[in-house]
C-alpha beads as a LAMMPS data file, in Angstrom:
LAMMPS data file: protein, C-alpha beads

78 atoms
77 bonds

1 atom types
1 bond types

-500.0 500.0 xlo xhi
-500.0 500.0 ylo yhi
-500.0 500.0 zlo zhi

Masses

1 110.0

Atoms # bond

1 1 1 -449.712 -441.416 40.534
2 1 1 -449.231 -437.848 42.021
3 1 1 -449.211 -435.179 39.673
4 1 1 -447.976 -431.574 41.313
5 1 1 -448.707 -427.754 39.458
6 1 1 -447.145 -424.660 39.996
7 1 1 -448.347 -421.818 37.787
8 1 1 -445.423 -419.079 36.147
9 1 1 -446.315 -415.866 35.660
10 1 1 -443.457 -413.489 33.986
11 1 1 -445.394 -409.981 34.339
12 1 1 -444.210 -409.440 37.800
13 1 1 -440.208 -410.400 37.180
14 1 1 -439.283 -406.394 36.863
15 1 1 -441.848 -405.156 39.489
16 1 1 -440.265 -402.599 41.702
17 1 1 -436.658 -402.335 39.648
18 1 1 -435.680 -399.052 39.653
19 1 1 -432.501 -399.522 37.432
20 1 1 -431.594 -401.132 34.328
21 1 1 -429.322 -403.599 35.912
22 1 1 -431.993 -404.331 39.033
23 1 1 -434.121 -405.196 35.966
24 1 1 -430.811 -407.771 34.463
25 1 1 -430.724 -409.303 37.635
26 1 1 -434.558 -410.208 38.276
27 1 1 -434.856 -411.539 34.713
28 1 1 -431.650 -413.196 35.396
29 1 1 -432.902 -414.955 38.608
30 1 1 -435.756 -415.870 37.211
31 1 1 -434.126 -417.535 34.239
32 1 1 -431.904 -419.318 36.530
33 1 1 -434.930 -420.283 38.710
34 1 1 -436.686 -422.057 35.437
35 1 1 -433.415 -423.914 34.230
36 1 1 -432.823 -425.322 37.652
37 1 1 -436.583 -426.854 37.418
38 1 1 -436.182 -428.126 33.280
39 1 1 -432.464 -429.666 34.237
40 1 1 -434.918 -431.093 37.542
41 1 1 -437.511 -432.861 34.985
42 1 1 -440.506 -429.805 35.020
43 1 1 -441.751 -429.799 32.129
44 1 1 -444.112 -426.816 31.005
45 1 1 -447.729 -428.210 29.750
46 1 1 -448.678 -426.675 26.693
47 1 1 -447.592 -423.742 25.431
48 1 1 -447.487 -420.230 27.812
49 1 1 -450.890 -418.048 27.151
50 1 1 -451.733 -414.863 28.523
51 1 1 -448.747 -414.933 30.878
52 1 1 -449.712 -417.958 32.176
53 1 1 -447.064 -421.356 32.243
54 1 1 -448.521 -424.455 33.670
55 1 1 -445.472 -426.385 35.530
56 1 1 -445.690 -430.049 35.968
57 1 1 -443.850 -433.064 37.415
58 1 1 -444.774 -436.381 39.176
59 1 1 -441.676 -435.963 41.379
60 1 1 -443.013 -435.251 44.919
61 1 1 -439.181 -434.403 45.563
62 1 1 -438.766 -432.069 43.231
63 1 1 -442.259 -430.439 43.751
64 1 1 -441.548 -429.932 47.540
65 1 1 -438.072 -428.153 46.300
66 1 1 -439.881 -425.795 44.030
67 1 1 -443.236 -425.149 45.887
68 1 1 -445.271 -427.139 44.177
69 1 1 -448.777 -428.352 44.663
70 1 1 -450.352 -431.757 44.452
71 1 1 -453.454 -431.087 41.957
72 1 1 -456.751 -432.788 43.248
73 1 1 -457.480 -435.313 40.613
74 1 1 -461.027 -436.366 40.611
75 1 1 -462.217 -440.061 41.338
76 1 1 -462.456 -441.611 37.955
77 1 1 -466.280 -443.325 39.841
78 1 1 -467.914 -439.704 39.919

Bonds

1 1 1 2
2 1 2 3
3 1 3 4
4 1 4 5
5 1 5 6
6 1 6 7
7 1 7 8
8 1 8 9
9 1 9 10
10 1 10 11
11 1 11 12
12 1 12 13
13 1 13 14
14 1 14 15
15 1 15 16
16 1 16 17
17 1 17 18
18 1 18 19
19 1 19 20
20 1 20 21
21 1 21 22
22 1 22 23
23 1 23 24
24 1 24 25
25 1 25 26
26 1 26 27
27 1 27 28
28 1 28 29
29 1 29 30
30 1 30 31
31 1 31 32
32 1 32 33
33 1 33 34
34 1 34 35
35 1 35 36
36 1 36 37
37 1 37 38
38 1 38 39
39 1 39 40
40 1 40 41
41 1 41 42
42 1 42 43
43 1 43 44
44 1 44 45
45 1 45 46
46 1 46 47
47 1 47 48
48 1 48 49
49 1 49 50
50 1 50 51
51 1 51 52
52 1 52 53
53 1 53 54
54 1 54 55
55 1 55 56
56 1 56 57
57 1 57 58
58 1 58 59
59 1 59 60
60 1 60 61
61 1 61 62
62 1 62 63
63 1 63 64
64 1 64 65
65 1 65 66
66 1 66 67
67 1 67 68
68 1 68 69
69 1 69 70
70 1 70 71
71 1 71 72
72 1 72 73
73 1 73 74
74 1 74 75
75 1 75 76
76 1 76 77
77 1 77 78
């Protein structure tokens, strides 16, 4: 079975605001952006660490809809 990764980084989200509400509205798209992929099936592997979130599904559906890639599993014979 397919697995697919996409890695979430927060630090970035406010990069460039030069307002308080520019600010709102990147956190807020953002937010949006990660409900749309939990109400999808993502689930987040493990807990976030060092502003790293692993992503995860099986779905190659809903990894093509969120940019996700297929991780390389290695062959269980090496």
């Amino acid at each position: 079975m397919a697995r697919f990764t996409r890695i979430w980084r927060s630090k970035w989200l406010t990069d460039d605001a030069e307002t308080l509400s520019e600010m709102t509205e990147k956190l807020l798209g953002a937010a949006k952006e990660l409900d749309e992929m939990r109400l999808a099936g993502i689930e987040l592997e493990g807990p976030v660490q060092d502003d790293y979130g692993f992503l995860v599904t099986d779905d190659p559906e809903v990894a093509e809809r969120f940019g996700f890639l297929e991780e390389e599993l290695e062959d269980e014979d090496d």
